[in-house]
Structure formats: C-alpha cells, structure tokens
DRENTOR-460797 format. One line per 5 residues: number of its first residue (from 1); their letters; for each residue x, y, z of N, C-alpha, C. Coordinates in steps of 0.2 Angstrom, whole numbers, plus 5000, padded with zeros to 4 digits. Example, Ala and Ser with C-alpha at 12.3 -4.5 7.8 and 13.67 -1.06 7.14 Angstrom:
1	as	5066 4972 5039 5062 4978 5039 5066 4984 5039  5064 4989 5035 5068 4995 5036 5064 5000 5039
//
This chain:
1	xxxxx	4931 5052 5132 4938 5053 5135 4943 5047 5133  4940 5040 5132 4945 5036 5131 4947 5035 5125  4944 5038 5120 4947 5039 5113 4951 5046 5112  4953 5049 5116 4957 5055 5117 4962 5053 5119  4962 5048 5123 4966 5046 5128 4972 5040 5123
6	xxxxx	4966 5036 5119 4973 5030 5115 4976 5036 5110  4972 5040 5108 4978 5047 5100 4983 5049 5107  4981 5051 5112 4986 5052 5116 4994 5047 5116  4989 5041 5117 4996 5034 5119 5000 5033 5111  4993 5033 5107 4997 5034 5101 5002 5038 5098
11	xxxxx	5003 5044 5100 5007 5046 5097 5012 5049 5104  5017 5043 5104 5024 5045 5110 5028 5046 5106  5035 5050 5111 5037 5052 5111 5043 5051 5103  5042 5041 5101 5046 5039 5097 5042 5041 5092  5034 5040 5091 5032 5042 5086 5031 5050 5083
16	xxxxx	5032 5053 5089 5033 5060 5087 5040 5062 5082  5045 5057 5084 5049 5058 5080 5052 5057 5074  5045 5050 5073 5046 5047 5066 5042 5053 5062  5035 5055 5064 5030 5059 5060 5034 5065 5058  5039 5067 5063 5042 5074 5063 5047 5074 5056
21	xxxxx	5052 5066 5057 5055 5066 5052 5053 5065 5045  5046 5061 5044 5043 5059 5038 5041 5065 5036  5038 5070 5040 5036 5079 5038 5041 5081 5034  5048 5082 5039 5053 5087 5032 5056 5082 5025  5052 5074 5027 5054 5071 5023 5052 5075 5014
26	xxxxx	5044 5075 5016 5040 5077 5014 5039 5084 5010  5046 5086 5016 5047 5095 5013 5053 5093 5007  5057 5092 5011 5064 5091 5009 5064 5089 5002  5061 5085 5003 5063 5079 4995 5058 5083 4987  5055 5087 4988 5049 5091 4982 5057 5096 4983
31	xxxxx	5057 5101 4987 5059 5106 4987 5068 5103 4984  5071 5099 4985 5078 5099 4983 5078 5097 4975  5071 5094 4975 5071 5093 4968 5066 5098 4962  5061 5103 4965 5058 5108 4961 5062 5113 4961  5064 5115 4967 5067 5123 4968 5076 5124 4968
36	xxxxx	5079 5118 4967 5085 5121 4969 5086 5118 4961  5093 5121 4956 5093 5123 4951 5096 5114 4948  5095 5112 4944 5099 5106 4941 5105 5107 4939  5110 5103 4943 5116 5104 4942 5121 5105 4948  5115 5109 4953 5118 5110 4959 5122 5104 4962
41	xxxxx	5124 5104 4967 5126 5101 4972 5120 5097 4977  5115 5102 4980 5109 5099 4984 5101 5098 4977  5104 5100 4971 5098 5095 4969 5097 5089 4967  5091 5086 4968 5090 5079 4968 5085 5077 4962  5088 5073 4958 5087 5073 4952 5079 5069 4953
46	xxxxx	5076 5066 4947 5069 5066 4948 5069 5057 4950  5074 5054 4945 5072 5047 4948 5075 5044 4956  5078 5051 4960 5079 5051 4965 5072 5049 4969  5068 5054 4965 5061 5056 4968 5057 5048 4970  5059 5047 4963 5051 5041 4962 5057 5035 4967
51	xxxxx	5061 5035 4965 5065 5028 4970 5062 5029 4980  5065 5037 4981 5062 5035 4989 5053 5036 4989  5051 5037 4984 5044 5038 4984 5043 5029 4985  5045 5024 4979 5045 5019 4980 5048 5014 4988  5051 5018 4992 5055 5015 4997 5048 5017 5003
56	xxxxx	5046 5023 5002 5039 5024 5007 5035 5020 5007  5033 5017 5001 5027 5011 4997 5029 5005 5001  5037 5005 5000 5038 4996 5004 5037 4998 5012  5039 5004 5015 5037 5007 5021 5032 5003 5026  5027 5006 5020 5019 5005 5021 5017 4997 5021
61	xxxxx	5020 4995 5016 5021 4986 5017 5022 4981 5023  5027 4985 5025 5032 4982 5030 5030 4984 5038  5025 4991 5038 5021 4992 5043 5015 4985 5043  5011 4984 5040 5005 4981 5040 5008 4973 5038  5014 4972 5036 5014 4964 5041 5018 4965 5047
66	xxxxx	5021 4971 5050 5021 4971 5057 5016 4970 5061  5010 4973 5058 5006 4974 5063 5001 4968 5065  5003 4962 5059 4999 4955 5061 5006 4952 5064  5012 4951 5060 5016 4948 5063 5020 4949 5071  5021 4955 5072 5025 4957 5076 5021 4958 5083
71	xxxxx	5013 4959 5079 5009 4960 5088 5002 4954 5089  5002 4951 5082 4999 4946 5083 5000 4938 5081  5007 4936 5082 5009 4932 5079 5007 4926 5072  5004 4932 5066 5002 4930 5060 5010 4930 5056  5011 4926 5056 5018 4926 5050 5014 4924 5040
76	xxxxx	5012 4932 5040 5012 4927 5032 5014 4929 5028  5017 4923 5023 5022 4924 5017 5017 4925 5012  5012 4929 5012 5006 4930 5006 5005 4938 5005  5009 4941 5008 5006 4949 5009 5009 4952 5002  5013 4950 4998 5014 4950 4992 5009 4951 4988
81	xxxxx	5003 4947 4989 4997 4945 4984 4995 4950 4984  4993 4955 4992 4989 4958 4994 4990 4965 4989  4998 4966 4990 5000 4974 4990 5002 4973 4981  5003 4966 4978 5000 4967 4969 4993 4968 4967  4988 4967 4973 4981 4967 4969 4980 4976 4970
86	xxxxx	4984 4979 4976 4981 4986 4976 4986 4989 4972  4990 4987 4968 4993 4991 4963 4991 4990 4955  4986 4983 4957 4985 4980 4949 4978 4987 4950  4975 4987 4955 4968 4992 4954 4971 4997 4953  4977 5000 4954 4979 5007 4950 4980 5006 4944
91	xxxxx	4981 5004 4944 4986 5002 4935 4980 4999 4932  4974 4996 4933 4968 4997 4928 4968 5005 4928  4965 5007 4933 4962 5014 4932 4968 5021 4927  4975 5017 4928 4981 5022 4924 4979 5017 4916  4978 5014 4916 4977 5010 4910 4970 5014 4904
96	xxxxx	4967 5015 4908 4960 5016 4907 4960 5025 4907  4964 5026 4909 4967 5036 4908 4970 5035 4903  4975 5031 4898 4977 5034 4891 4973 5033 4888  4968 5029 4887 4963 5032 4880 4966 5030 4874  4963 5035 4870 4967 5036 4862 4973 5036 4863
101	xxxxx	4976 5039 4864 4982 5039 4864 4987 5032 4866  4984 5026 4866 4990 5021 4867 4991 5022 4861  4995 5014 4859 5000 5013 4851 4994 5010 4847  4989 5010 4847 4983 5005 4844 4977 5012 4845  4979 5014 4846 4974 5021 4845 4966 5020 4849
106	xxxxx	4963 5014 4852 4958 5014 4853 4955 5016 4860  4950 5020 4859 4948 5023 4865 4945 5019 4870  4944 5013 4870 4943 5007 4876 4947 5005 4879  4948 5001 4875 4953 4993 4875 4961 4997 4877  4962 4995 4881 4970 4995 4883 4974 4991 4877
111	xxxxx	4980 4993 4875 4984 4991 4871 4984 4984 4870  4987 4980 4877 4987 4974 4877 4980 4969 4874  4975 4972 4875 4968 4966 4872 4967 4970 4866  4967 4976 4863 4970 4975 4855 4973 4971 4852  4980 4969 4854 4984 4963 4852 4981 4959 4851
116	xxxxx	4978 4957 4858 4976 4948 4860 4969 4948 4856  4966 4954 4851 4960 4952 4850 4956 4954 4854  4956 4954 4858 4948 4958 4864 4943 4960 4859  4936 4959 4858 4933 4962 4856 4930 4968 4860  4928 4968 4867 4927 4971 4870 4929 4970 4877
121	xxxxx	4928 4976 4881 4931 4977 4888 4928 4972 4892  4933 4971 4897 4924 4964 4901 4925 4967 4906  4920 4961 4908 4916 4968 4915 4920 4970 4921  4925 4966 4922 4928 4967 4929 4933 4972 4929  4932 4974 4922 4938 4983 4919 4933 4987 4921
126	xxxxx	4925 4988 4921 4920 4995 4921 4920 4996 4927  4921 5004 4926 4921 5006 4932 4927 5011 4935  4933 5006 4932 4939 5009 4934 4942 5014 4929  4938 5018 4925 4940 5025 4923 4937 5030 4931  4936 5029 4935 4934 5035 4939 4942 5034 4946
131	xxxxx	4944 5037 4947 4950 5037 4952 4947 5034 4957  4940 5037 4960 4939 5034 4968 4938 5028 4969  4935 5026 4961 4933 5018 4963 4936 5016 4960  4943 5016 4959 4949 5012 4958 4952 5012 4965  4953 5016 4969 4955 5016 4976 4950 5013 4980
136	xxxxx	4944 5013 4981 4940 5010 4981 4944 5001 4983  4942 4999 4977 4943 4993 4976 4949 4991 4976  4957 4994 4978 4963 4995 4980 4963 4993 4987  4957 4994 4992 4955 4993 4999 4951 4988 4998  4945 4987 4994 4941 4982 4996 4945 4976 4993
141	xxxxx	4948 4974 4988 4949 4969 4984 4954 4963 4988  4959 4968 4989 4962 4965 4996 4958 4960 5002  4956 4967 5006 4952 4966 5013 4948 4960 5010  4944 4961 5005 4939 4954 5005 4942 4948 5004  4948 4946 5000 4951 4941 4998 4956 4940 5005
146	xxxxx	4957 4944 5009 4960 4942 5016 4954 4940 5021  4949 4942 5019 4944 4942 5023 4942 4934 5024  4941 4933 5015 4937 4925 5016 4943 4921 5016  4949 4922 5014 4955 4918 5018 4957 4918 5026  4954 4922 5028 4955 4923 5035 4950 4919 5039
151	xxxxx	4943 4919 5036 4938 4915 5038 4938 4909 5039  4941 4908 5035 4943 4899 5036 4947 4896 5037  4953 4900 5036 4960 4899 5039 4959 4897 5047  4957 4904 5048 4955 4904 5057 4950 4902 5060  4945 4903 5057 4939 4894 5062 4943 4890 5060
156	xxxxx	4946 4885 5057 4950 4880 5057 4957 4882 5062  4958 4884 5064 4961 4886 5069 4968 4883 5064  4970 4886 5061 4976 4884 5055 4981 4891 5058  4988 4887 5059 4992 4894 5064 5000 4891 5062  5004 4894 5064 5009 4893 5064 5013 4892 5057
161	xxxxx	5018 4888 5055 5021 4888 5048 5016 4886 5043  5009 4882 5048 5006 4879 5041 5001 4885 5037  4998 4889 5044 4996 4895 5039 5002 4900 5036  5008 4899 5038 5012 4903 5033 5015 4900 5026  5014 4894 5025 5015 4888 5020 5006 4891 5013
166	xxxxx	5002 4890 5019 4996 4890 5015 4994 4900 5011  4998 4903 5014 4999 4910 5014 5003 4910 5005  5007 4908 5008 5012 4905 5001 5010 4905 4996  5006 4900 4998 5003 4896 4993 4996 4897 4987  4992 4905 4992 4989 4910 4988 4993 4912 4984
171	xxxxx	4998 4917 4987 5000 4921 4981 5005 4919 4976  5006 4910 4977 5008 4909 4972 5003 4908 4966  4998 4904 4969 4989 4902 4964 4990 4908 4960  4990 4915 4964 4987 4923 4960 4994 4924 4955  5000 4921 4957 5004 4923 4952 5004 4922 4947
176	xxxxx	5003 4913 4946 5001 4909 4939 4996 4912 4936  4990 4913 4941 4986 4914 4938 4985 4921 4932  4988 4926 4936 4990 4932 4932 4995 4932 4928  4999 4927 4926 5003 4928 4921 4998 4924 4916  4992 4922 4914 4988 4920 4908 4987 4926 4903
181	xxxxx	4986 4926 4899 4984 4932 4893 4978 4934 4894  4973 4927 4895 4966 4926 4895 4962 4929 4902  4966 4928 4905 4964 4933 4913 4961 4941 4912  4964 4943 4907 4964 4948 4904 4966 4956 4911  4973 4955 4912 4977 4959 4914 4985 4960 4912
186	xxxxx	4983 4958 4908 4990 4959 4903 4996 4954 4901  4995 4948 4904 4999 4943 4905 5006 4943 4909  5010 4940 4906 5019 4943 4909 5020 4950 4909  5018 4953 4904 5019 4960 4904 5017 4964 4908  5011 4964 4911 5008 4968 4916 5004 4972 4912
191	xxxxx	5003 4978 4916 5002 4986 4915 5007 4990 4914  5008 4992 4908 5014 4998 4909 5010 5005 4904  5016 5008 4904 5013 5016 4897 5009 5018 4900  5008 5019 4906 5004 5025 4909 5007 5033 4909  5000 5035 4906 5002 5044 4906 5000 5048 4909
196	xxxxx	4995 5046 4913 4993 5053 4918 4989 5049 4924  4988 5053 4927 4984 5053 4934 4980 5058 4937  4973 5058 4938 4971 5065 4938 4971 5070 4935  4973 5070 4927 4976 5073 4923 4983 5077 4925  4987 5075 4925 4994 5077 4929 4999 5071 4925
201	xxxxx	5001 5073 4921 5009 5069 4919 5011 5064 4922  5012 5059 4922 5015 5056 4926 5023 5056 4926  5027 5060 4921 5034 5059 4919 5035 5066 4922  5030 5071 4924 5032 5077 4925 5035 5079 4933  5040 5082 4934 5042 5082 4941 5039 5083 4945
206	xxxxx	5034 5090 4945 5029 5091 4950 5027 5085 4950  5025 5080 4947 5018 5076 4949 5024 5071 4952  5028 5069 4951 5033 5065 4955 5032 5065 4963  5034 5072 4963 5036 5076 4970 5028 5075 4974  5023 5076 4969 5016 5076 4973 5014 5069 4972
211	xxxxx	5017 5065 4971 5015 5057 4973 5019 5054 4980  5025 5057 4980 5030 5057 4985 5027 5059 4992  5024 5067 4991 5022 5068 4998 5015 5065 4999  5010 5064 4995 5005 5059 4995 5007 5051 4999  5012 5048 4997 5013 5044 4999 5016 5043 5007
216	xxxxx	5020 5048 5009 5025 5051 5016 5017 5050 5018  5012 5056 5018 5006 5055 5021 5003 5050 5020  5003 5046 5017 4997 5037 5018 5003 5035 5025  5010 5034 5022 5012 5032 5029 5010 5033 5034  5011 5040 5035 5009 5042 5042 5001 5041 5044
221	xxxxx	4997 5042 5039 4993 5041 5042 4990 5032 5045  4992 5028 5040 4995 5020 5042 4999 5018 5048  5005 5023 5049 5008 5022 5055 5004 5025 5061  5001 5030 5060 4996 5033 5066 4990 5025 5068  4986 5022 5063 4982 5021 5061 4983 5014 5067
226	xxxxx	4989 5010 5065 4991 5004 5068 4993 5006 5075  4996 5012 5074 4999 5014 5082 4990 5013 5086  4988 5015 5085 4981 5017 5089 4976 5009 5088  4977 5006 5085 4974 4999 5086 4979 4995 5089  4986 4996 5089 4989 4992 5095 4989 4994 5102
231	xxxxx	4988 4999 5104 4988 5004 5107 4982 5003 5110  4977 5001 5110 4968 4998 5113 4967 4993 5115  4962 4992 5118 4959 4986 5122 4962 4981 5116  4960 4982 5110 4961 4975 5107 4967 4975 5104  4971 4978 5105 4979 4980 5102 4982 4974 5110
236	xxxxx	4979 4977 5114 4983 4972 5120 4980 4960 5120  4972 4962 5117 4971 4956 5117 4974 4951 5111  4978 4955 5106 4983 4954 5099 4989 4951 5102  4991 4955 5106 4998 4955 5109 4997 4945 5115  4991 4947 5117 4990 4941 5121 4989 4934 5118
241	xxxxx	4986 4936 5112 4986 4931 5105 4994 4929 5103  4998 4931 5102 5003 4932 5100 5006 4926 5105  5007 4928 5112 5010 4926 5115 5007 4919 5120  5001 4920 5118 4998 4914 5123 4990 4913 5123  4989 4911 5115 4984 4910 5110 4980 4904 5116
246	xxxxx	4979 4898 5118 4977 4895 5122 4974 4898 5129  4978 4904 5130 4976 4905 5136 4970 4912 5134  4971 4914 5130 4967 4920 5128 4960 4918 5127  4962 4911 5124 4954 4909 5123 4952 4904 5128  4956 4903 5132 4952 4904 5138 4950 4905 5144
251	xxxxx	4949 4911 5143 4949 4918 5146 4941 4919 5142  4938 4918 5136 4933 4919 5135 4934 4922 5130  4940 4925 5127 4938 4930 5121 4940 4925 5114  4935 4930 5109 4937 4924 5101 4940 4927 5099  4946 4924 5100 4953 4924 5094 4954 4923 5089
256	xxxxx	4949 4921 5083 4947 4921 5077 4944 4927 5076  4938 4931 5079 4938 4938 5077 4943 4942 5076  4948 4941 5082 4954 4948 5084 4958 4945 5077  4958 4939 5075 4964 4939 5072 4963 4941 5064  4956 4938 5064 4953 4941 5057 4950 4949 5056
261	xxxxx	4950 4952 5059 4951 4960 5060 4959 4962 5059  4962 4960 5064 4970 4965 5062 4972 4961 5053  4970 4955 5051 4972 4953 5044 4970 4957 5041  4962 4955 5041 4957 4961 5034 4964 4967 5034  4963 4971 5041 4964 4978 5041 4973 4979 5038
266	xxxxx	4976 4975 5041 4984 4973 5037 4983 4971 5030  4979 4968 5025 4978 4966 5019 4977 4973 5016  4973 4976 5018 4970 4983 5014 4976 4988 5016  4980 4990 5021 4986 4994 5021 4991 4991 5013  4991 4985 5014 4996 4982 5010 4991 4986 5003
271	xxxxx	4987 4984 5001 4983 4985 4996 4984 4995 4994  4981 4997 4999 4985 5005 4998 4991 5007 4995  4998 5003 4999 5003 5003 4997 5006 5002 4989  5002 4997 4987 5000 4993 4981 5000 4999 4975  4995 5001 4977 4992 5007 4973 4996 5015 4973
276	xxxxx	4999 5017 4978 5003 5021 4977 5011 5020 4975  5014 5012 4973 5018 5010 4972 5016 5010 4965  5013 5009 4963 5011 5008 4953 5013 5014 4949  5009 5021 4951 5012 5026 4949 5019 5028 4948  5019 5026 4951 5028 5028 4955 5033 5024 4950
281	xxxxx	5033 5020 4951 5037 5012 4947 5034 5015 4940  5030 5015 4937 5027 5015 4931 5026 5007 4927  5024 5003 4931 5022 4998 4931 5020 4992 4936  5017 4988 4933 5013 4982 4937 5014 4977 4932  5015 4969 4937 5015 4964 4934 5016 4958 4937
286	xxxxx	5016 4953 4936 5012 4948 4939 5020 4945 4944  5026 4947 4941 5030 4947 4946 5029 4948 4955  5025 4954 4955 5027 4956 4961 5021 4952 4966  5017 4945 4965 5015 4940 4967 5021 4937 4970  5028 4937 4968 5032 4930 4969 5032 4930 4975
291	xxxxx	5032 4925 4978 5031 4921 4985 5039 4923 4987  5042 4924 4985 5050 4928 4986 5050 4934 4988  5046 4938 4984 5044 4945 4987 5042 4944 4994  5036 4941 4996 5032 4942 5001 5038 4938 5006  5042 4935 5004 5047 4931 5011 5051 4939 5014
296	xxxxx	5054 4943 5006 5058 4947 5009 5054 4954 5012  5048 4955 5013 5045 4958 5018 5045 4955 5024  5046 4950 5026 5046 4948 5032 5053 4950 5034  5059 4949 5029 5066 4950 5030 5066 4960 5034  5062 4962 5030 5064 4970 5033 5060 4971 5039
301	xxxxx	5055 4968 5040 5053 4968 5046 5057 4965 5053  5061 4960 5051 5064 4956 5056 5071 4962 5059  5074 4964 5051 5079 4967 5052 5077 4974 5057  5071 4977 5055 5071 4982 5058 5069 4981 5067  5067 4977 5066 5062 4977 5075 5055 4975 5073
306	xxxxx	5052 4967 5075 5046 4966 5074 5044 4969 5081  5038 4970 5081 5032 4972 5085 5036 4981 5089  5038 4984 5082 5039 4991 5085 5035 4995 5082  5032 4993 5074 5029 4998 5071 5035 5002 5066  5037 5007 5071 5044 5010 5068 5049 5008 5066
311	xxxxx	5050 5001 5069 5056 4997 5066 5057 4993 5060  5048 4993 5057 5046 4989 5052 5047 4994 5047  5046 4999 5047 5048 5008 5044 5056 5008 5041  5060 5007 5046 5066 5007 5046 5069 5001 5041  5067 4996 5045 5071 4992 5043 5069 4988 5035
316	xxxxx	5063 4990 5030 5062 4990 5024 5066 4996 5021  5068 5001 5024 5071 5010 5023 5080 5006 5021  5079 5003 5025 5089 4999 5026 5090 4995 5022  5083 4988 5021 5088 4983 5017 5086 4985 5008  5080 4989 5009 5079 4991 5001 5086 4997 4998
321	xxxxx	5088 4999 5002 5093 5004 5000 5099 5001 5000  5101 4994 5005 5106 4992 5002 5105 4987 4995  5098 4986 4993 5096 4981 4989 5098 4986 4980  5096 4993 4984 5100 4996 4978 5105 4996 4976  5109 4997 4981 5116 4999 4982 5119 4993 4978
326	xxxxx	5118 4985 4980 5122 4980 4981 5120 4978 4974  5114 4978 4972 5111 4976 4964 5116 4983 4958  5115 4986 4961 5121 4991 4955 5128 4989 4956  5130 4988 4961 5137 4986 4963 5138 4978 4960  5137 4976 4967 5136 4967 4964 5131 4964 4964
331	xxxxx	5128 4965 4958 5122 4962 4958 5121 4953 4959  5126 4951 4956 5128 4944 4957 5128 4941 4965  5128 4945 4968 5127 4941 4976 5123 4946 4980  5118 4949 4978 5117 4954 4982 5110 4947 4987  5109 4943 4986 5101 4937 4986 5105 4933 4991
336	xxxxx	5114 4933 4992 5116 4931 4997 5118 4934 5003  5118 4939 4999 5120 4944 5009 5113 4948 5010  5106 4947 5007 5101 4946 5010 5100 4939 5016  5102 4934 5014 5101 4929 5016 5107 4929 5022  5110 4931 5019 5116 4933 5026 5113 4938 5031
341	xxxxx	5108 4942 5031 5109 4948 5033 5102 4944 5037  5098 4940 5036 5092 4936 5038 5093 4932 5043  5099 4930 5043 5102 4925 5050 5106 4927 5053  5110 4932 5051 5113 4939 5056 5109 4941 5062  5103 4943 5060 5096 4945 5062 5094 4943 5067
346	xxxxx	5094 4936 5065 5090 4932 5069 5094 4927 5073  5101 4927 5073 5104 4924 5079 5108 4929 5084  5109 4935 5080 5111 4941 5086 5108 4945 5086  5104 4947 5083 5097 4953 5085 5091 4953 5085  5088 4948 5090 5080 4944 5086 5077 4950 5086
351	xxxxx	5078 4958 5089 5072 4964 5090 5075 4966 5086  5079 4964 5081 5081 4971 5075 5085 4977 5077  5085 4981 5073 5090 4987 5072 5088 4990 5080  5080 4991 5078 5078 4997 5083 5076 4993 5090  5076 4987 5091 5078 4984 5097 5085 4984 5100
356	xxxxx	5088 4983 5096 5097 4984 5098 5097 4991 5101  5095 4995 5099 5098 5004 5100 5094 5006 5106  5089 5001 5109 5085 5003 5112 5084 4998 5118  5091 4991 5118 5090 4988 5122 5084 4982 5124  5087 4977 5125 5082 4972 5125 5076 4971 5129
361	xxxxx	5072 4967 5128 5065 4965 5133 5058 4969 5129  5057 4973 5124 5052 4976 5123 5049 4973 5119  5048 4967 5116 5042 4960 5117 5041 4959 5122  5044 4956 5126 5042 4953 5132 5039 4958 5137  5042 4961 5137 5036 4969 5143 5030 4968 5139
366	xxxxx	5028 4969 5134 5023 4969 5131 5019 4964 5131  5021 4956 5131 5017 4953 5135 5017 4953 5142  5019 4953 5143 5018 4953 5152 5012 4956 5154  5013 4963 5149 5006 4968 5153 4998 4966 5149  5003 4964 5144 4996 4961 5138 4991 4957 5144
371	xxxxx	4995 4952 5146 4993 4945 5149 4989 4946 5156  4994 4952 5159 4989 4954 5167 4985 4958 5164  4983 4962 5159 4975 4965 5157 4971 4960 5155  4971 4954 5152 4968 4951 5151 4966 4947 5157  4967 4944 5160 4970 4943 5168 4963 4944 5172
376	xxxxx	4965 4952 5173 4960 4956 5177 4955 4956 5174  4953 4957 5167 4947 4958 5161 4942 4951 5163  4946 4943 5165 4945 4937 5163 4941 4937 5172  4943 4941 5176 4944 4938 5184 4934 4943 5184  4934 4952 5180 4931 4953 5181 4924 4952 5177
381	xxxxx	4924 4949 5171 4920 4946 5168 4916 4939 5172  4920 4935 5176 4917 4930 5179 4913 4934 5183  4916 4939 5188 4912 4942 5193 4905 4944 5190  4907 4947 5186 4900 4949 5184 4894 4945 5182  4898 4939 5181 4894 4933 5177 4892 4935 5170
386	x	4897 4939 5165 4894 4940 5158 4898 4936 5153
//
C-alpha cells in the first residue's frame, strides 16, 4: 500500500500536465515532420527534430541537478563531467558501429588512432560494440565516479561553495585530461562521423524522430523517477538536509547516506542524458566538460524554479531557446544577457519562472513539513529506544 500510495503522490495534478504535454510532444514533433508533406506550412524540417531532441537532453540535465540542488542543497558546478562521460559512452559504442567504413577503412580502430598510430584498440574501448553495455556504462561510469567523489566529499562533511569549487574542479581535471591524444578519446576533436545506431541511419528522418520520442520518454520517466524519490520518507529527510543539515543529524539520521544516494542517482540521470545527447548532436568532445557548461546548468534551473522538478524542465526549455535565438541574432552579447538573466533571477524571482506563476513560499512549505516529520520520526525513535 505505501508504494501505491508515493506513484499516487507522484504523479499530481502539475505533473499530469507535464507528462500529458511531453506525450503530444512526442506525437506532434515525428508526425509534423514524417507525415506532413515538405514545404508545407506545418512541416518541421529535420534539424528542427534533432535541436528540441537536443533541448529534452538538457531537460533531463537540469532535472537531476534539481533534484540534488533544489531538494537537497547540493549546488554542484561539476554535473557537466557527468553528462560528457554518458555521452562519451555513446559515442564509443557510435564510433565502434562504423567499422570499415570510416576514412581509413579499418575494421577496428576508429579513424582517430589510425592517425595517431594506434597499433591496437585498448582495453577500456572492448566491449562497447554491443549497445547494452555502452548504456550500461553510460549509468555506471557516472554513478561510480560520483559515488567515490561523493564518499569523500561527504564523510569530510565538505558543503557549501567549497564543495561547489571542488565539483569545479573535477570537471575541469576531466576536461584537460580529455583533450590529451594519448587518453585515447579522440583528443580536442572528440567523437564524430557516426553512422548508425542499432542499425538505423543516423541522418535518416525516421531515426531522428525515433531518438526524439526515445528521449521525451527518458524524460518522463526521469521526471516520474525523481518525483517519487522526493516524494518518500527520504525525499522529505533531503528536504530537511537542505534546510537544517545540523539538525537532521541530530535527530539521528546519517546525512551522508542521504546525500550520497540522491548524487550517485542525480550523476547517473545526468549520464543518460549524456548518451542520448550524442546521437542527436552528432558529436562528442572534451568541450562539453567546461566548467562553464556545468555553471549554465545551474542558470536554467534557477531560471526555472529550483526544488520544483518541473521548473528545472522549463526553465533549461527557456534559456536554451533563447540561447538559440540570441547566438543566431547576436551572437556577440548573447554570454551577457545570460548573465543578466542570472541576476534578474535571483534578485526578483529567487523561485523562478514557475515559482512566480504560482506564487511565493513553495520552498519554505516544504521545509516546514520536511522538519515536523522529522520531528515526530526523531520524538518516536527515542520512545522506542531504537
């Protein structure tokens, strides 16, 4: 009954609305672009596809540093690392699909260690010809690497700017480090000239459209996923961590558990998104580490509404569409009315778009009730003496 009971809480009224809209998203956007004739009026051409295909990807980003930052006051400027390592595991595994067919003809070695002389594949490329265990390792590669950063982060009880500094500070290590030749990921270049996925085109419309609605679906299921872990016993002891860390521990629960649980599990969304962003973009490279990136994830979260879930949806859906917009118009200032838009934010709307529309106080309600279950939890653990 009580796991009946959170899918229930999980999916309210607002989240009904989100799944409902991401569904005809889902319809809409294949069908405007498979079915309705090129040239019309309501067709949508294909790099229409792969760009909001791309915007669902940052979606998914911008869910899972909500889901540390907004409900458990993890601010890190590192989720960038995460969501290049789950795109670099695609992009081995797209790398290791063209085969003969690259520019060097050779049925191994990916174009790039032809160049460089490779004599042979090394070992941490085997494997990733099979699709599952590239996805696979698109979830573990993350979660581990957030796992053992998180291990030590948080027994040192390391909090605030300085673990946001030290977050940094990963994925700038991974950036350098991936721009080397000798790394053997391609250097500055990256991953590019992928031709298929699962045997499917990757230039071909239908498979556009079918990465598209592939990825609407990780969302939703991402956004179900996090709704239902903020939404439980320890979705409220997160909230309480966020809000009054000293006090939650003591009360007797370990806050380094909770905290290194919702990261692993936010590292590995990010990682997902990683992987379904590769395709789509038709490349990978050591840029997408920049510690610039990982700041402007926090920016679409902020914009949108931290600790809504849905706001952190929206609000990577806003500032990445006008980041389109503004880089094709004026590209020359578009980095300052980002930065403008970051301290708009956050001196008139600290809950974002979807706290504005919906009226203030919805962090604060949320600790309050976080605080009295913890409260009654802490009053009736003594009673029992456990």
């Amino acid at each position: 009954m009580a796991d009946t009971s959170l899918i229930r809480r999980a999916v309210t009224a607002r989240s009904q609305l989100f799944l409902i809209l991401l569904v005809l998203a889902a319809i809409l956007v294949p069908v405007l672009n498979l079915a309705v004739p090129a040239g019309s009026f309501f067709h949508l051409p294909s790099y229409a596809v792969s760009l909001f295909g791309k915007y669902l990807c940052y979606a998914l980003l911008a869910l899972s540093v909500d889901l540390i930052w907004g409900y458990c006051g993890i601010l890190s400027l590192g989720h960038g690392a995460f969501f290049a390592l789950g795109g670099y595991a695609m992009g081995m595994h797209l790398m290791r699909e063209i085969g003969s067919r690259g520019v060097y003809g050779d049925p191994l070695l990916p174009d790039f260690m032809v160049f460089l002389n490779w004599q042979e594949l090394p070992w941490f490329w085997h494997g990733f010809g099979s699709f599952p265990f590239a996805v696979l390792m698109a979830l573990l590669v993350p979660g581990v690497l957030a796992f053992i950063f998180g291990w030590f982060a948080f027994r040192s009880r390391v909090t605030g700017v300085y673990l946001s500094i030290i977050t940094q500070a990963m994925t700038y290590a991974l950036m350098l480090a991936f721009f080397r030749n000798e790394m053997g990921f391609g250097g500055n270049n990256g991953l590019t000239d992928f031709k298929d996925v699962l045997g499917f085109n990757l230039q071909s419309d239908a498979t556009r459209a079918g990465l598209f609605v592939v990825t609407a679906a990780a969302l939703a299921g991402g956004y179900l996923l996090c709704r239902w872990v903020v939404g439980s016993k320890a979705g409220k002891v997160l909230v309480a961590v966020r809000d009054a860390e000293s006090r939650t521990r003591f009360l007797g629960y370990k806050v380094e558990h909770y905290k290194l649980f919702v990261f692993t599990l936010s590292a590995m969304l990010a990682g997902i998104a990683g992987a379904l962003y590769t395709p789509q973009v038709g490349i990978i490279n050591p840029s997408e580490f920049s510690p610039a990136n990982s700041i402007e994830i926090v920016v679409w979260v902020a914009v949108g509404g931290r600790g809504t879930l849905v706001g952190a949806v929206i609000g990577a859906l806003i500032v990445n569409g006008a980041k389109t917009l503004f880089t094709g118009w004026f590209p020359e200032i578009w980095l300052f009315a980002l930065g403008a838009l970051f301290v708009v934010v956050t001196l008139f709307m600290p809950q974002g778009v979807l706290g504005l529309a919906r009226g203030q106080g919805g962090l604060a309600e949320g600790a309050k009730r976080a605080l009295a279950f913890l409260e009654q939890a802490g009053i009736k653990r003594k009673g029992t003496g456990s």
